[in-house]
VEXMIDO-295315 format. One line per field, with one value per residue (C-alpha): residue number from 1; z, y, x negated. Coordinates in steps of 0.05 Angstrom, whole numbers, plus 5000, padded with zeros to 4 digits. Layout:
N
pos	c(NUM, ...)
up	c(Z, ...)
north	c(Y, ...)
east	c(X, ...)
This chain:
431
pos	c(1, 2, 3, 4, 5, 6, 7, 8, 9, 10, 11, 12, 13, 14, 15, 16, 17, 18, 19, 20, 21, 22, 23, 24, 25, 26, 27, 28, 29, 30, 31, 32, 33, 34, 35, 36, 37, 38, 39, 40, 41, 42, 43, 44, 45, 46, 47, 48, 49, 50, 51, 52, 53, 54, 55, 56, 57, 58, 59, 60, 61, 62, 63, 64, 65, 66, 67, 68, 69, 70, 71, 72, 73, 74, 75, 76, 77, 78, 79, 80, 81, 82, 83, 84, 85, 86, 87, 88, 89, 90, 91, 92, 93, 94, 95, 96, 97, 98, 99, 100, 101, 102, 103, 104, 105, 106, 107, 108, 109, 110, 111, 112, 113, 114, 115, 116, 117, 118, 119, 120, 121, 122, 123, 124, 125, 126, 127, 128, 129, 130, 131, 132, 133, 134, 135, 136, 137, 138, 139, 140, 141, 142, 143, 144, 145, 146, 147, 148, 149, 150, 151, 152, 153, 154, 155, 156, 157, 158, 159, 160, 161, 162, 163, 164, 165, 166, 167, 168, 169, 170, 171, 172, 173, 174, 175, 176, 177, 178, 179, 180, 181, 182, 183, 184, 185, 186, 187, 188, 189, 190, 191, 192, 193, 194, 195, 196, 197, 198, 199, 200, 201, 202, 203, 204, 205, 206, 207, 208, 209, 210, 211, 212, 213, 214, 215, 216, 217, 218, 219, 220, 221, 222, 223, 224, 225, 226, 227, 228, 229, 230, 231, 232, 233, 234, 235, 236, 237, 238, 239, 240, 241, 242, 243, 244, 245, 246, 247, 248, 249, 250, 251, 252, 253, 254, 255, 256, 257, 258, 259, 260, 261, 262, 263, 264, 265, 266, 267, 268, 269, 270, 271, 272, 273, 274, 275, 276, 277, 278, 279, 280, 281, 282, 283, 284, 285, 286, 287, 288, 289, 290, 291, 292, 293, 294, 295, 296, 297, 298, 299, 300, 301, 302, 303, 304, 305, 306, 307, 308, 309, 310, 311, 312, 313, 314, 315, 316, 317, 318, 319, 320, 321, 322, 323, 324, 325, 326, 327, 328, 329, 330, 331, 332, 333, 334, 335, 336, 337, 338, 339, 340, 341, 342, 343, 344, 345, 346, 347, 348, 349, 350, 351, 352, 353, 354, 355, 356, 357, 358, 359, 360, 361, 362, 363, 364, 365, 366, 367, 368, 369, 370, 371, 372, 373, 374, 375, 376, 377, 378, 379, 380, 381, 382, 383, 384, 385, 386, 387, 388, 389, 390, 391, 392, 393, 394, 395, 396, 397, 398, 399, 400, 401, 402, 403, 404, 405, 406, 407, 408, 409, 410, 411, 412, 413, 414, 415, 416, 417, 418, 419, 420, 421, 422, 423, 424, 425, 426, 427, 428, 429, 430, 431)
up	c(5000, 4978, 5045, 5041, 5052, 4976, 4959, 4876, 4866, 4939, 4923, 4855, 4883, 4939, 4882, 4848, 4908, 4923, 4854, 4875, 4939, 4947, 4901, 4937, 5012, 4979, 4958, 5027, 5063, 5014, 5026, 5099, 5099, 5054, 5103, 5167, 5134, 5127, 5205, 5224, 5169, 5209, 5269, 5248, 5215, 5283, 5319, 5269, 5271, 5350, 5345, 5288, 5330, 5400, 5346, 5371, 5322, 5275, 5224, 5242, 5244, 5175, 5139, 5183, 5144, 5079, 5084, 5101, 5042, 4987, 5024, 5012, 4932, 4931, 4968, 4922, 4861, 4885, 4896, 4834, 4800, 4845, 4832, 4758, 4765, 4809, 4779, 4707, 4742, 4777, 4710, 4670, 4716, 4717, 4643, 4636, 4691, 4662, 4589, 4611, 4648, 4596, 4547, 4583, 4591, 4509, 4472, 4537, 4562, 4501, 4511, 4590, 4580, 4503, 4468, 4478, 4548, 4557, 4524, 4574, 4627, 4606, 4581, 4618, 4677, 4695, 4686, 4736, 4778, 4775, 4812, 4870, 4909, 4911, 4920, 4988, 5002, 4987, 5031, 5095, 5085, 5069, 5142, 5170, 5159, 5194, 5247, 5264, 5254, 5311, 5359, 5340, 5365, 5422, 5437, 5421, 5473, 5484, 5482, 5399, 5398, 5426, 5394, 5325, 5345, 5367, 5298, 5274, 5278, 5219, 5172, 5189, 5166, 5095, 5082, 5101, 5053, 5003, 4998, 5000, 4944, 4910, 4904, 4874, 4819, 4799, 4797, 4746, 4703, 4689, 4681, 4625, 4596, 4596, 4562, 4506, 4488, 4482, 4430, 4383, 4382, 4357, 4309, 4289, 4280, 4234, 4198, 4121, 4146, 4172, 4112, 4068, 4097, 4107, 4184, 4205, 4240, 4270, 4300, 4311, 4354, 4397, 4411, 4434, 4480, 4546, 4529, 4577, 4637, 4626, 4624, 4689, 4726, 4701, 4727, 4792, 4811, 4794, 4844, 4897, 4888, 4886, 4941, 4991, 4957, 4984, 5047, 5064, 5049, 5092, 5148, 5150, 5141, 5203, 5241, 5221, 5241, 5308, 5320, 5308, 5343, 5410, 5379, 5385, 5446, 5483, 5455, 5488, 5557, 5539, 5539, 5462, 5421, 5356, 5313, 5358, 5330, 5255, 5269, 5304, 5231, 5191, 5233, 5236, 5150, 5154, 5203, 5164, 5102, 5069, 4996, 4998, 5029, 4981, 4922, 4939, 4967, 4907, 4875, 4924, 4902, 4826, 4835, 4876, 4833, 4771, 4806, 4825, 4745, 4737, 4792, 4763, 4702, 4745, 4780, 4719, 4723, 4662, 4642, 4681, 4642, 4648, 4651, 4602, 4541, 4473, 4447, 4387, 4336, 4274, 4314, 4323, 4353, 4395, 4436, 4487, 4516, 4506, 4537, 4522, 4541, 4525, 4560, 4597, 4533, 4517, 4447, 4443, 4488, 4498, 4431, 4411, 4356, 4323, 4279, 4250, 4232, 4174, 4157, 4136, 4161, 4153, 4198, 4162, 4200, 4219, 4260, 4330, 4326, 4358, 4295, 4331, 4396, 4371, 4335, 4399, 4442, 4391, 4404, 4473, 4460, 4508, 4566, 4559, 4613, 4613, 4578, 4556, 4495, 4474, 4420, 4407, 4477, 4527, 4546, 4528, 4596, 4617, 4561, 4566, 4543, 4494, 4463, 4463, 4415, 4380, 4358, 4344, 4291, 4281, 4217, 4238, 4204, 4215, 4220, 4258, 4224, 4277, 4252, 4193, 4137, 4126, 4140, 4209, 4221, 4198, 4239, 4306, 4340, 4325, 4355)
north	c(5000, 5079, 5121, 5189, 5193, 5151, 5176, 5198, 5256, 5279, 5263, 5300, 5359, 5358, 5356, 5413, 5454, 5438, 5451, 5525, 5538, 5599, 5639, 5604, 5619, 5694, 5687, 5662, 5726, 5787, 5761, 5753, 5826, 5857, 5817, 5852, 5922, 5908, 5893, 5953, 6006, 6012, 6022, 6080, 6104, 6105, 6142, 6197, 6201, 6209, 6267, 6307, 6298, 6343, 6372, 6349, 6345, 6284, 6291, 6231, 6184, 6211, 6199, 6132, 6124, 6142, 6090, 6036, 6058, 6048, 5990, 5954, 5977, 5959, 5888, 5868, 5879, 5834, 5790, 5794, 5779, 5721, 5684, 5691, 5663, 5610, 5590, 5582, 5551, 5496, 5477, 5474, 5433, 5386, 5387, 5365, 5312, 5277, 5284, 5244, 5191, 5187, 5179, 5125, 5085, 5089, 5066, 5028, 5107, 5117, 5040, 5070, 5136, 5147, 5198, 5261, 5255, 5248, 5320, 5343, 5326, 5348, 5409, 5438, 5392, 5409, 5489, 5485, 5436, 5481, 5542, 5495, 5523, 5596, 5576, 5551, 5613, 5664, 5620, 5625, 5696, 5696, 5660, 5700, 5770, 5740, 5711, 5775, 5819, 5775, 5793, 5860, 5857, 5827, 5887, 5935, 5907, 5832, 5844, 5859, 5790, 5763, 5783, 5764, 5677, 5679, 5670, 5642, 5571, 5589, 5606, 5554, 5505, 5540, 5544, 5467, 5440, 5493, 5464, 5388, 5408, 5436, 5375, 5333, 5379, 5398, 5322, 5305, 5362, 5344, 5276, 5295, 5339, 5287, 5243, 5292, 5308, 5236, 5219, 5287, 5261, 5200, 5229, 5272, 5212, 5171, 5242, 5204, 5145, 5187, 5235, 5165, 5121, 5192, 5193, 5256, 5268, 5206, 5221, 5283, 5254, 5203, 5268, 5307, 5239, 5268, 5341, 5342, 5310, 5361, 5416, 5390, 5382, 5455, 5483, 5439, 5475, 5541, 5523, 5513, 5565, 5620, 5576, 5593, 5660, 5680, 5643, 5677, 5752, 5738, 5712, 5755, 5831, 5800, 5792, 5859, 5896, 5853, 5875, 5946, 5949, 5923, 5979, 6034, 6010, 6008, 6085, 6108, 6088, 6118, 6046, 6069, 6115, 6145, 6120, 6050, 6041, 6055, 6012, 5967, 5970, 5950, 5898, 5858, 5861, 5836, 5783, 5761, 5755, 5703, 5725, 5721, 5653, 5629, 5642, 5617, 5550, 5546, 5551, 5499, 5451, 5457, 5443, 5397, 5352, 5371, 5336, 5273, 5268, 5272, 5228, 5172, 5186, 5174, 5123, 5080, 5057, 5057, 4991, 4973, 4957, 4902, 4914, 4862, 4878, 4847, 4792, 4792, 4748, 4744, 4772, 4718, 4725, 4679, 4682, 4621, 4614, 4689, 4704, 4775, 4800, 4875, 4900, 4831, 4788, 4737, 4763, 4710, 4648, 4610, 4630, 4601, 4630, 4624, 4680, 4673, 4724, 4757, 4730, 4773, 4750, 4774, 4771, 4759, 4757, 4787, 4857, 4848, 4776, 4810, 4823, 4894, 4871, 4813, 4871, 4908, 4846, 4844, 4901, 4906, 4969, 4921, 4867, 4806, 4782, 4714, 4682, 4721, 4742, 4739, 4764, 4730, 4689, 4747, 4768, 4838, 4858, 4833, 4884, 4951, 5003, 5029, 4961, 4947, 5005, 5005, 4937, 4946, 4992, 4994, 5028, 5059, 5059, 5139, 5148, 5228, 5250, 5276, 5317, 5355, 5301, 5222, 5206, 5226, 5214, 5134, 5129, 5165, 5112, 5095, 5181)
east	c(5000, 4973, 4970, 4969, 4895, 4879, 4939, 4905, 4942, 4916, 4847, 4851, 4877, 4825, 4768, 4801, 4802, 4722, 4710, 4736, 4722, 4689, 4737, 4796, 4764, 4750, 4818, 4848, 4805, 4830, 4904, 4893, 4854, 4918, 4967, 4928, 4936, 5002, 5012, 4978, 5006, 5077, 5041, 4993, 5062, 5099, 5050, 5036, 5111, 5107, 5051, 5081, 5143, 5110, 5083, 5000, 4941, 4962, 4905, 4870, 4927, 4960, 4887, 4888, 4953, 4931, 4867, 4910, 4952, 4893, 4866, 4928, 4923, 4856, 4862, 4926, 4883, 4833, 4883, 4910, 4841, 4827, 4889, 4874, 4806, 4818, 4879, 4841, 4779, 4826, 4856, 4793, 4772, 4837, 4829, 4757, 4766, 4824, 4805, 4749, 4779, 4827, 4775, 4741, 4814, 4819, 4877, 4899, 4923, 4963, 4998, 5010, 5041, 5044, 5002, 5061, 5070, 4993, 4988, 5042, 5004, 4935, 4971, 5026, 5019, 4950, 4961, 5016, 4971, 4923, 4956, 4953, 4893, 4910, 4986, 4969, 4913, 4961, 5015, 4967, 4976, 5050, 5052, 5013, 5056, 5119, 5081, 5045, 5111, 5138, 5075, 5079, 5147, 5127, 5078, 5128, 5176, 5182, 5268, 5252, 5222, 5266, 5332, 5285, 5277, 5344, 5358, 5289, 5299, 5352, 5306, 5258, 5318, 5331, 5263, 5242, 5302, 5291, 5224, 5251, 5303, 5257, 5203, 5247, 5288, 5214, 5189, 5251, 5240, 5168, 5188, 5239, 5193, 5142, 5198, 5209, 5138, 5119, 5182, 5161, 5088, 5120, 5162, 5099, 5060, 5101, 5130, 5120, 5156, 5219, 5215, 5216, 5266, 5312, 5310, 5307, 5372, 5367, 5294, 5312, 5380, 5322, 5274, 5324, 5369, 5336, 5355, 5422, 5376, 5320, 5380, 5411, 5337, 5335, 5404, 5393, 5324, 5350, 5412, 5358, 5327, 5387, 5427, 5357, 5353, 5430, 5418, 5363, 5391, 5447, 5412, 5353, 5396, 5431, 5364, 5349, 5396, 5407, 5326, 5338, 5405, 5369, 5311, 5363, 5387, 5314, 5310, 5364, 5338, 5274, 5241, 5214, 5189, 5223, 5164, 5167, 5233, 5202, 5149, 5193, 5251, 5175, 5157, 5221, 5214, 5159, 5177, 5235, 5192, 5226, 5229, 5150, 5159, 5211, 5166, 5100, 5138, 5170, 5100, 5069, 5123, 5114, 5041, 5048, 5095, 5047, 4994, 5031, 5032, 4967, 4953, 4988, 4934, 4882, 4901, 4902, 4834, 4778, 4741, 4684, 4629, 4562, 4487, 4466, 4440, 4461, 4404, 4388, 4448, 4484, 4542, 4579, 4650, 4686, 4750, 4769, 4832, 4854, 4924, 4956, 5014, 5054, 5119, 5132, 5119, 5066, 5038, 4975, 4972, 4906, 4873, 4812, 4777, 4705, 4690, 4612, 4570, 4574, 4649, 4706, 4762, 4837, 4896, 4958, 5030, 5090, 5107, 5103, 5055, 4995, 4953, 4926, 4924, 4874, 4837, 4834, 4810, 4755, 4727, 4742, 4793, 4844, 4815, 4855, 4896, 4860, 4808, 4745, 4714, 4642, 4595, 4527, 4554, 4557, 4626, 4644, 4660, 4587, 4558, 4534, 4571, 4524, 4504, 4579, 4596, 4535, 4560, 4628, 4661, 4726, 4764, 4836, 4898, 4886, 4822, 4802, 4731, 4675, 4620, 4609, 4591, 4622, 4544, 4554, 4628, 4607, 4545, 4570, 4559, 4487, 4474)
C-alpha cells in the first residue's frame, strides 16, 4: 500500500519545490514582509488620527504612514515577480523531469495513458502543477494576515477579539469543505480533459484514414463523447467556488460589524481611542480575510490535483537495464516461451522462435494477432510478461542500454526524422 510519505505525486512535488527553493523561501519572506506592513499600516493610521485629532505634532507618524504605504507597493511587486519566476522555474522543471522519464518508459507510456492525454499532462498539467510552490508561500502569508488581525485585536482590547472567534470557527468550516469540494471537481475536470486530448491526438493521428473512409462526424461525435462530463466538472467547481464565495460575504460583514459594534461601544466608555476604532474596523478586515484565502486554496487545490496526474506518470516505472556487454555474433535472435498479454488478453502464448543472423523475416496475419507487439519484444520496445528474449544468447533485459540500441533499429510505420540530413537521422544511434 502507497502512504503518504512515497506517495509519487508527493515526492514530485517535493523535488519541484527543492529545485526552487531559494526563490520560493524569497518568495515566502517578501509576502510575509508585505503581510507585516499590512498589520502595522492601520495602526500607524490610528494614531496619526489620534494626534491630528488634539491637534500634537503628527509629522512623524503621517511619513511613518506614507513609508509603510510604498513599502507595501514595493513588496507586492516583488511579489509579483517572484511568483512569475518560480512558477515558470517549477514547470520547467516538471517538464524536463517527466519528458525524461517518459522517454525512458518508450512506447510502453503511450500504451498507459495514450499519446493526447500524455501532452495534457506534460502540458497543461505540469503548468498548473507548477504554481504549487508559491501557491503555498503566498498562503503562509495569506494565514498569516488573519491571524495577526486577531492579535492586533487582542492588543487593542481583548473584548474585539473576542466578539471576532465567536464567529471564527464558521469560517474555518466553509473554508475546510470549500477546499474538500474543490479537490475533487478539479481532479474530474483534468481527468476529462485528459480524456479529450488523448481521442483528438487519435483522430490527428489517423487524419487520412478518417478523411478516406468519410468519418469525420463520426470522430468528431467520439472526441467530443466526454464534452457534457468536462462541462458538468466545470459548472460543479465554479458552484464551489461562488457557494464559499456567498458564504463567506455573509458571514464575515456580520463579524465585522459585530467587531466594530463592540468597537463603538468600548469608545463610548472611553475604553478606546477614535483612531483605535479605525485601526480596530482594519484589523477585523484583515482578520476576516477570506477572499485572499478562498483564492490561493483554490490555487493549492488545482495544483495539487495537477500533480496527482503527473504522479501517476511517474509512478509507471522505466525499464531497468543490464551491465553486460553484447559479444561479438551474427545477431542471432531467439525468443523462448514468450507470453504477452494487452488489456486483459493473451496476444502471444509460449512462443518460441529462432531467427538467425542475417535472415529477413516477415510477419504475416490478421489485425489484432500480435504482429507489433512481437516487433516490439524484439527490440525490447515492450518486456514480455514471461519468457525472455535473447540476442547473440544474452537476454535483452541483461544488456546495456547502449549496446542494446546500438543493435537494434527499428523502421516505423511513421517514422519522425532527427537531425539535419537522412545520414544522420539513419545512423542516430551509432552518435
Amino acid at each position: 500500500m502507497t502512504t503518504p510519505a512515497d506517495d509519487p505525486s508527493r515526492t514530485l512535488a517535493r523535488s519541484a519545490t527543492r529545485h526552487s527553493r531559494a526563490r520560493t523561501v524569497t518568495l515566502c519572506l517578501v509576502s510575509t514582509a508585505a503581510t507585516g506592513a499590512g498589520l502595522l499600516l492601520p495602526a500607524a493610521l490610528g494614531r496619526t488620527l489620534d494626534l491630528l485629532l488634539t491637534g500634537a505634532p503628527a509629522t512623524g507618524w503621517v511619513l511613518c504612514c506614507a513609508a509603510l504605504v510604498l513599502s507595501l507597493a514595493l513588496l507586492d511587486a516583488c511579489q509579483s515577480v517572484l511568483v512569475g519566476t518560480v512558477d515558470a522555474r517549477t514547470t520547467a522543471w516538471l517538464r524536463h523531469r517527466l519528458t525524461g522519464h517518459v522517454l525512458a518508459m518508450g512506447p510502453r507510456a503511450t500504451g498507459r495513458f495514450g499519446a493526447g492525454d500524455l501532452v495534457a499532462r506534460l502540458v497543461g498539467n505540469a503548468a498548473q502543477a507548477g504554481t504549487a510552490p508559491a501557491a503555498r508561500a503566498v498562503l503562509a502569508a495569506a494565514l498569516a494576515g488573519p491571524v495577526g488581525g486577531v492579535v492586533a485585536l487582542t492588543l487593542i482590547d481583548p473584548w474585539l477579539a473576542v466578539a471576532f472567534l465567536a464567529g471564527a470557527p464558521v469560517l474555518a468550516l466553509l473554508l475546510r469543505a470549500f477546499a474538500r469540494d474543490t479537490s475533487r471537481c478539479v481532479s474530474d475536470y483534468q481527468r476529462e480533459q485528459g480524456r479529450i486530448a488523448g481521442a483528438l491526438a487519435e483522430a490527428v493521428d489517423g487524419h487520412r484514414t478518417v478523411a478516406a473512409a468519410g468519418t469525420a462526424d463520426r470522430e468528431t461525435a467520439r472526441i467530443l463523447r466526454p464534452l457534457p462530463e468536462l462541462s458538468r466538472a466545470g459548472h460543479r467547481m465554479w458552484q464551489v467556488q461562488g457557494r464559499a464565495a456567498a458564504r463567506a460575504v455573509t458571514v464575515a460583514p456580520l463579524l465585522q460589524l459585530g467587531v466594530i459594534a463592540v468597537a463603538g461601544v468600548l469608545l463610548a466608555r472611553h475604553r478606546l481611542s477614535v483612531g483605535e476604532v479605525l485601526a480596530a474596523s482594519r484589523y477585523v478586515v484583515l482578520a476576516t480575510g477570506v477572499g485572499m484565502l478562498v483564492a490561493q486554496l483554490a490555487g493549492v487545490a488545482r495544483a495539487r490535483a495537477a500533480a496527482g496526474r503527473l504522479g501517476e506518470i511517474v509512478a509507471e516505472p522505466a525499464p531497468a537495464h543490464g551491465t553486460r556487454r553484447l559479444p561479438p555474433g551474427p545477431g542471432r535472435l531467439e525468443l523462448r516461451g514468450v507470453t504477452a498479454r494487452r488489456g486483459g488478453r493473451t496476444v502471444l502464448a509460449g512462443v518460441d522462435l529462432v531467427v538467425p543472423g542475417g535472415t529477413t523475416l516477415a510477419v504475416v496475419g490478421r489485425s489484432g494477432t500480435g504482429k507489433s507487439v512481437l516487433a516490439a519484444l524484439a527490440g525490447r520496445l515492450a518486456d514480455p510478461d514471461e519468457g525472455e528474449v535473447l540476442l547473440d544468447g544474452v537476454p535483452l533485459s541483461e544488456l546495456a542500454h547502449d549496446d542494446l540500441r546500438r543493435a537494434v533499429a527499428y523502421a516505423f510505420e511513421r517514422p519522425v526524422l532527427l537531425g539535419d540530413t537522412v545520414g544522420e537521422a539513419i545512423g542516430l544511434a551509432l552518435t
